[in-house]
N, CA, C and O atoms as a DFTB+ gen file, in Angstrom:
344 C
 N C O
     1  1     117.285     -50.033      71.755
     2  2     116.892     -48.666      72.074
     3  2     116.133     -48.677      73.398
     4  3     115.102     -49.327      73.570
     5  1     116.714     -47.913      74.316
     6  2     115.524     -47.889      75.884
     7  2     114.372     -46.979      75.334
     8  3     114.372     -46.360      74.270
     9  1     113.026     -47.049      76.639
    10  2     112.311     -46.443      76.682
    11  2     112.136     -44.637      76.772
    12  3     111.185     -43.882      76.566
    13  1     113.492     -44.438      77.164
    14  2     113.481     -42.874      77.398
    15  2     113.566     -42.657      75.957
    16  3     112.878     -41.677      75.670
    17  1     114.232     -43.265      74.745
    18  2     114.598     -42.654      73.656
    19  2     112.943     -42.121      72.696
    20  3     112.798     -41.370      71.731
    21  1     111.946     -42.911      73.507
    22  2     110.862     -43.151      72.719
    23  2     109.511     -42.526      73.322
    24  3     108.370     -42.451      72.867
    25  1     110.171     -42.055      74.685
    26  2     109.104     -41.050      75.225
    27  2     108.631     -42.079      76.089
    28  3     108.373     -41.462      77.123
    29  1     108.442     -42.930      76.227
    30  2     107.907     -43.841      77.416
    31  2     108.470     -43.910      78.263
    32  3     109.633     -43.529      78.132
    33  1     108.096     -44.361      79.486
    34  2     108.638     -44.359      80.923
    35  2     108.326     -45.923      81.582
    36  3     107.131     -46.059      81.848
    37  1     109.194     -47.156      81.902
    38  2     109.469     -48.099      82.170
    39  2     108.678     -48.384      83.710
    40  3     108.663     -47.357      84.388
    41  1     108.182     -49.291      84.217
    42  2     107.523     -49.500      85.105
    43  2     108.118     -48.999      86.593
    44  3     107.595     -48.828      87.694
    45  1     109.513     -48.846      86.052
    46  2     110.482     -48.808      87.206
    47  2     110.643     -47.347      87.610
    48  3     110.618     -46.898      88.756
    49  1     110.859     -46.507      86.158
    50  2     110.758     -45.238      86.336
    51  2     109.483     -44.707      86.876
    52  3     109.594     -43.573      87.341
    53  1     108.573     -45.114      86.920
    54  2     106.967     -45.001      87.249
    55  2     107.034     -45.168      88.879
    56  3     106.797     -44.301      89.720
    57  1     107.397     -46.434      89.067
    58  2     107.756     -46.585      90.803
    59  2     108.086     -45.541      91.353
    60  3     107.460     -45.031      92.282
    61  1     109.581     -44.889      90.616
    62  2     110.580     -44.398      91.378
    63  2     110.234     -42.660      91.038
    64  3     111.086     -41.772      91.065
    65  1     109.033     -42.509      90.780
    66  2     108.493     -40.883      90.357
    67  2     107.604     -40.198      91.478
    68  3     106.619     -40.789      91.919
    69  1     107.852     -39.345      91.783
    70  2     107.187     -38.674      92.731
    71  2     105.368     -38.784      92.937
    72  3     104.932     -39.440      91.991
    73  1     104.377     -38.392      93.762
    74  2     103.289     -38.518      93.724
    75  2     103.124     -37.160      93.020
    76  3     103.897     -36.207      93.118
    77  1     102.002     -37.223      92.299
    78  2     101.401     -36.156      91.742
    79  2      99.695     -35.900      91.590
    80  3      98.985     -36.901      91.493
    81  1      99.048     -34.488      91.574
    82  2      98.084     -34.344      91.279
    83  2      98.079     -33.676      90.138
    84  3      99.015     -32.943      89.817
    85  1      96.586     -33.937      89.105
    86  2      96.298     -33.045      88.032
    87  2      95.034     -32.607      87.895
    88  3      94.061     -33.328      87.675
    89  1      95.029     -31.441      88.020
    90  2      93.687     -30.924      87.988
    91  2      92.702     -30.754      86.739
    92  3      92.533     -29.728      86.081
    93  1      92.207     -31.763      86.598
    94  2      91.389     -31.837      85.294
    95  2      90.304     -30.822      85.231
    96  3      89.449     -30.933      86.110
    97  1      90.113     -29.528      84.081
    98  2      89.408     -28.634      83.769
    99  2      87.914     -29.124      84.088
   100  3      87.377     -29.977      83.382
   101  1      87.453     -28.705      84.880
   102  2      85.723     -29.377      85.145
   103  2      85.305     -30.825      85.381
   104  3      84.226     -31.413      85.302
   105  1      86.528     -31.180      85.694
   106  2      86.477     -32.687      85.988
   107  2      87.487     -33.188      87.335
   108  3      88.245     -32.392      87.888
   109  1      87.397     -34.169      87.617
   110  2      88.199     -35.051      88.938
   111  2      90.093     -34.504      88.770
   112  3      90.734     -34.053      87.821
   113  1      90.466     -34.845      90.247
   114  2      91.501     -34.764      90.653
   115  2      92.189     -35.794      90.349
   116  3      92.170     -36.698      91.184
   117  1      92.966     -35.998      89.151
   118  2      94.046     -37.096      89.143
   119  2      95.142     -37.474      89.870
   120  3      96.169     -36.859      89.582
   121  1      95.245     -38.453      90.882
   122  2      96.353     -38.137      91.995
   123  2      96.674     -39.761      91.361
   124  3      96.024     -40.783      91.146
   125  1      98.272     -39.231      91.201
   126  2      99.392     -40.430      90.922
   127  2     100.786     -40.887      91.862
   128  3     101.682     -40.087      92.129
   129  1     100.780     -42.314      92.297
   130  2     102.051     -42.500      92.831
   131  2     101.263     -43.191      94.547
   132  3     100.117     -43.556      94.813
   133  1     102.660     -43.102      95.471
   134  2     102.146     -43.587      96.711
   135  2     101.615     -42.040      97.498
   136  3     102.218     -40.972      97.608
   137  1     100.015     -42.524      98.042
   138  2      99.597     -41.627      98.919
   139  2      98.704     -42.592     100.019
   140  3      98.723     -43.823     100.008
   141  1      98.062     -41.898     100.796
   142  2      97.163     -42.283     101.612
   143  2      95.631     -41.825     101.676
   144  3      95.720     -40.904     102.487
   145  1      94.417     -41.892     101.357
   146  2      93.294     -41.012     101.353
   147  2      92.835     -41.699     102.748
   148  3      92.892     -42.915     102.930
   149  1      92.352     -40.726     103.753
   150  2      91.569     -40.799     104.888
   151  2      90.443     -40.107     105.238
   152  3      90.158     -38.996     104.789
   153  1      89.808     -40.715     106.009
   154  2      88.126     -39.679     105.855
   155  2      88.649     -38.863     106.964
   156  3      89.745     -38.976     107.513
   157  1      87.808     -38.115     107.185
   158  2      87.866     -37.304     108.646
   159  2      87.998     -37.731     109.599
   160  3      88.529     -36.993     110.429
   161  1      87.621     -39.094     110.030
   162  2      88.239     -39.520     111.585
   163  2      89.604     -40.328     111.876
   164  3      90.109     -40.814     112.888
   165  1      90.009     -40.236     110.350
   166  2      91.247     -40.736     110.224
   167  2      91.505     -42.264     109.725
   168  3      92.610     -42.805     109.686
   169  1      90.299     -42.833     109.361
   170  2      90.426     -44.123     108.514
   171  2      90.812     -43.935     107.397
   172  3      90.662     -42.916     106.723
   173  1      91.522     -45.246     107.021
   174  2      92.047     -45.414     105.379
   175  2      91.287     -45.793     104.823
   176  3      90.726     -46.827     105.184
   177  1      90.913     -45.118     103.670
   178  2      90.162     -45.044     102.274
   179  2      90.641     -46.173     101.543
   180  3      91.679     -45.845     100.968
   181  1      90.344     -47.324     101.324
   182  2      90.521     -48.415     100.174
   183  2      90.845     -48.183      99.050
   184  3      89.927     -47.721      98.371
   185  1      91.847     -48.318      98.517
   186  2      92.235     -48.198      97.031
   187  2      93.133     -49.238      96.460
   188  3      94.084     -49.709      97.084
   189  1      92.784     -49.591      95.197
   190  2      93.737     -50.841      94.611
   191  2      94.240     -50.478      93.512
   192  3      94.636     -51.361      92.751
   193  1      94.384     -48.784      93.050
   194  2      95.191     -48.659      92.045
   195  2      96.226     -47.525      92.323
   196  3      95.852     -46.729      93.184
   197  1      97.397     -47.296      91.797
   198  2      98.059     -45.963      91.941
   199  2      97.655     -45.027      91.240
   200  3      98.302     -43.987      91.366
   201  1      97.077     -45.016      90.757
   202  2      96.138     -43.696      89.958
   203  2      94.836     -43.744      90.173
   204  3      94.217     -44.706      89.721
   205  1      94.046     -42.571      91.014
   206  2      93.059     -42.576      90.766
   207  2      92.482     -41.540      90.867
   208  3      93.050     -40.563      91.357
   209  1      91.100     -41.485      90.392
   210  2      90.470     -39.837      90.117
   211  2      89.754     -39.279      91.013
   212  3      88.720     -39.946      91.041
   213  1      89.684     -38.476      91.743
   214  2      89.060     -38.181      93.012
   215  2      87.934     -36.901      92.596
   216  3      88.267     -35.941      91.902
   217  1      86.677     -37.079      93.113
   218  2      85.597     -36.396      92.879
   219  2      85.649     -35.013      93.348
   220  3      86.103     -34.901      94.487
   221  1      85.276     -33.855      92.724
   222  2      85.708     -32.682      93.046
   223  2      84.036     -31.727      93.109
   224  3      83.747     -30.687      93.699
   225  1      83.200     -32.651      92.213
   226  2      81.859     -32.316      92.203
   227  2      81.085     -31.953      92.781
   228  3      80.365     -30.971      92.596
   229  1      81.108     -32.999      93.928
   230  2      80.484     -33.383      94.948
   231  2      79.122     -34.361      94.504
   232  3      78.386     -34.895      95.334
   233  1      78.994     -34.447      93.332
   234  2      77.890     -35.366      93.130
   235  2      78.014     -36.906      92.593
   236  3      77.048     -37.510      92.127
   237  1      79.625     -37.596      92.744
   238  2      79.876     -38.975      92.529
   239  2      79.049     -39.790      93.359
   240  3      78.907     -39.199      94.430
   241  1      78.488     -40.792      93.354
   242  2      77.958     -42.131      93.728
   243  2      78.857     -42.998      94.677
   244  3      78.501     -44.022      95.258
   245  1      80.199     -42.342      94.730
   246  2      81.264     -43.584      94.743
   247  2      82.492     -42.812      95.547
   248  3      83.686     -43.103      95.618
   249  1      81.674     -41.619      96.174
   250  2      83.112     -40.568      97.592
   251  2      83.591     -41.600      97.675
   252  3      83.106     -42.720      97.513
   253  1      85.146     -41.090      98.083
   254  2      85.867     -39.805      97.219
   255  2      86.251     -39.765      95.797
   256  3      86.627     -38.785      95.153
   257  1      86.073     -41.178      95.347
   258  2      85.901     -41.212      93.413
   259  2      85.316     -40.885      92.916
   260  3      84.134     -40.985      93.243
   261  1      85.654     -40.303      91.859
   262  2      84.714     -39.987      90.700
   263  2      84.263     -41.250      89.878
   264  3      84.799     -42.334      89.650
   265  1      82.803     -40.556      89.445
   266  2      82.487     -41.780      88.669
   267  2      81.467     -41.237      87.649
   268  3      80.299     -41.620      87.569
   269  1      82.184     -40.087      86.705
   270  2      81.674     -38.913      85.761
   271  2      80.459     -38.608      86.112
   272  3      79.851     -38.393      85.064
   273  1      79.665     -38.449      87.136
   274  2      78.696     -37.559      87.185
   275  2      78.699     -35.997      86.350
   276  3      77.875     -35.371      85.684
   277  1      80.099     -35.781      86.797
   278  2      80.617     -34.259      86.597
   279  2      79.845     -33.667      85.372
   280  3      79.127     -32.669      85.307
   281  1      80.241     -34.665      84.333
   282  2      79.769     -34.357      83.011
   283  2      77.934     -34.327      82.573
   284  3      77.280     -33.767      81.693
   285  1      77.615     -35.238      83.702
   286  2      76.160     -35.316      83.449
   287  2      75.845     -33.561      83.960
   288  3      75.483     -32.652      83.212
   289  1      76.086     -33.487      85.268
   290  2      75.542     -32.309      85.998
   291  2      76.079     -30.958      85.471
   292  3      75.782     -29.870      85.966
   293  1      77.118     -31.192      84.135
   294  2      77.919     -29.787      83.996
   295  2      78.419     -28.997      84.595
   296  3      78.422     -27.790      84.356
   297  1      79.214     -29.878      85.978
   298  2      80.289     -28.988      86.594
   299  2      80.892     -28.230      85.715
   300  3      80.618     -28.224      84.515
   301  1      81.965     -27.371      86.395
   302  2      82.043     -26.294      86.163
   303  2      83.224     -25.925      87.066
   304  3      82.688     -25.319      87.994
   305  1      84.552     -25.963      87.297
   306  2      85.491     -25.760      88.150
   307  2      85.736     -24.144      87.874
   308  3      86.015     -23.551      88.916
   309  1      85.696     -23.422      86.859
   310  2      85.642     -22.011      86.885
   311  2      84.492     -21.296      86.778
   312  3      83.637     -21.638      85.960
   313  1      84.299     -20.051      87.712
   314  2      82.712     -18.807      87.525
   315  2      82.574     -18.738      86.103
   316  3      83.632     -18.595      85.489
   317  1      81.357     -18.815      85.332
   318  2      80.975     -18.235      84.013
   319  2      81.841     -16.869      84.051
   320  3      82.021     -16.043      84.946
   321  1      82.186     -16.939      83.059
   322  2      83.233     -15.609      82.743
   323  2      81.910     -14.271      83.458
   324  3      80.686     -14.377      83.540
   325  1      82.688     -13.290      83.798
   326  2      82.087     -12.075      84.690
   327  2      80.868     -12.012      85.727
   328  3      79.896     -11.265      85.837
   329  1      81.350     -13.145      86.456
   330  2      80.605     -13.827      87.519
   331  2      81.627     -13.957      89.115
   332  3      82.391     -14.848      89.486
   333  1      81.448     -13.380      89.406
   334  2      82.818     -13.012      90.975
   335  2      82.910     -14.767      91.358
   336  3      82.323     -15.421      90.496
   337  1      83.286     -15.288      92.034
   338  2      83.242     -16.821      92.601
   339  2      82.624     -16.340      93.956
   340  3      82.833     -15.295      94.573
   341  1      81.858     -17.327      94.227
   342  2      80.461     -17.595      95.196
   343  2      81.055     -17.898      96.697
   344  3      80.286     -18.133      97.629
């Protein structure tokens, strides 16, 4: 039986899948696949995994990763309900 029959996806199919982001509800940017992160003057950002979570907080230890602050500080990616955005 292959892996498609079973809902899994083979290392190969993983390679050969597009990059993606996911926007986690009050939490980090999940970006998957081949990309590049650069700061503003145009250096490459170090990374050694294809998945990783990028800080959206602004209060990680560890720009541009997250490294769950989020949860300590109770971000908040949407206005308290009947609150205009700032």
């Amino acid at each position: 039986m292959n892996p498609e029959q079973h809902g899994t996806r083979t290392d190969a199919d993983q390679e050969s899948a597009a990059s993606s982001i996911v926007v986690c509800p009050d939490g980090p940017l999940i970006v998957r696949g081949e990309f590049e992160i650069v700061t503003p003057s145009g250096d490459a950002v170090p990374r050694e995994r294809r998945t990783v979570a990028l800080c959206r907080c602004g209060a990680s230890a560890i720009k541009p990763y997250c490294d769950g602050t989020h949860k300590m500080i109770k971000f908040r990616s949407e206005p308290p309900a009947g609150k205009p955005p700032a």
